[in-house]
C-alpha angles and dihedrals in degrees: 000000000000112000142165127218101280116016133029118243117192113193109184138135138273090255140340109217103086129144094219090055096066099086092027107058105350100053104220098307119142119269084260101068094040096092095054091044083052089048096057094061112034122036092212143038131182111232104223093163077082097071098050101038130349103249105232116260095270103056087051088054098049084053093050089046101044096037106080111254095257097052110112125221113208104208119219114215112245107260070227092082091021104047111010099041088023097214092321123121089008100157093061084045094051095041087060090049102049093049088058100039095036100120087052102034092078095055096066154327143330121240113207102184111180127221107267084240092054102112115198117290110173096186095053084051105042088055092048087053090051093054097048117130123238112281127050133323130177130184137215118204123200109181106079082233096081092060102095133117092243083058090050084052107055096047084049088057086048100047081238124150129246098222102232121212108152147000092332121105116182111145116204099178146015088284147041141235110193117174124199109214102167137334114260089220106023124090124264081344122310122138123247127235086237088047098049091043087057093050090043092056092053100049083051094060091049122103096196131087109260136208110195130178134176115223099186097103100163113123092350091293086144111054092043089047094054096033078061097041092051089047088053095042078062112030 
């Protein structure tokens, strides 16, 4: 896993399992194998199958076998607590989704990623940080009202991230979650060198573990754009 003296920075992808990735990145070889190519190049991935359905238990158990011990899963949370309940009943939500993820829930963060119409609601989400569970949960907000320093605040008195995904820096807690959803200036996008240098020099100036994944999986943008990134963080 690549480290610097004093903090850990993880730079994977949203996902490993795309069809426009098989030539790309994974040579020709079957779906099967496609996690344990994955996992020979990056040491993280951020499960977002999660968001959209729970995978069954075997299918958990066969990712936690075939990834190496010290691979880490970012969970993200079900749309289900996130969109659907919006932040309401989330204990009975979560409980579901830790029996199924167990095996993977110890080996990284949660992602909470709010609907773009969920205005601010400090007491929904007040309550959801009281009912975390242990280990390390970061939140990206959607909706311009959640960015306020109260906000800031209350995830600070929780341990809890401030997802980062721009210009903004705002740092809740002793680490980091920064997604990369499209290059400003690359096409269908990809991310450009001048755009990942940028990014590289600012992770490089940071002093706090990170956990950062590229979501623009079109065309294998995103496996070749944080191969690159990782490669500048530690040029």
């Amino acid at each position: 896993m690549p480290r610097d003296r004093e903090r850990v920075v993880r730079v994977g992808c949203s996902g490993w399992n795309y069809d426009s990735w098989k030539e790309p990145f994974y040579a020709g070889r079957p779906p099967r194998e496609w996690l344990e190519l994955y996992a020979q190049r990056f040491d993280t991935v951020e499960l977002n199958t999660t968001f959209y359905r729970l995978p069954n238990r075997t299918a958990v158990e066969a990712w936690e076998r075939t990834a190496p011990e010290d691979f880490c899963f970012a969970v993200k949370v079900s749309r289900y607590i996130t969109h659907v309940k919006r932040l309401t009943d989330v204990e009975a939500g979560l409980a579901h989704l830790l029996e199924r993820l167990e095996p993977l829930c110890k080996r990284g963060p949660f992602l909470w990623q709010l609907p773009p119409n969920f205005r601010r609601d400090d007491d929904r989400l007040g309550a959801t940080l009281a009912a975390l569970p242990p280990g390390r949960h970061a939140f990206e907000f959607r909706h311009a009202s959640w960015f306020a320093d109260d906000v800031y605040d209350l995830l600070r008195a929780h341990g809890a991230a401030l997802v980062l995904t721009g210009e903004r820096e705002v740092f809740t807690a002793p680490w980091t979650y920064v997604r990369f959803h499209h290059g400003t200036r690359g096409r269908r996008g990809n991310y450009s060198e001048s755009e990942l240098s940028e990014w590289a020099e600012r992770i490089r100036a940071w002093t706090v573990d990170v956990y950062a994944y590229f979501n623009n999986d079109w065309e294998a943008f995103a496996p070749r754009n944080a191969l690159r990134l990782r490669e500048l963080v530690y040029a």
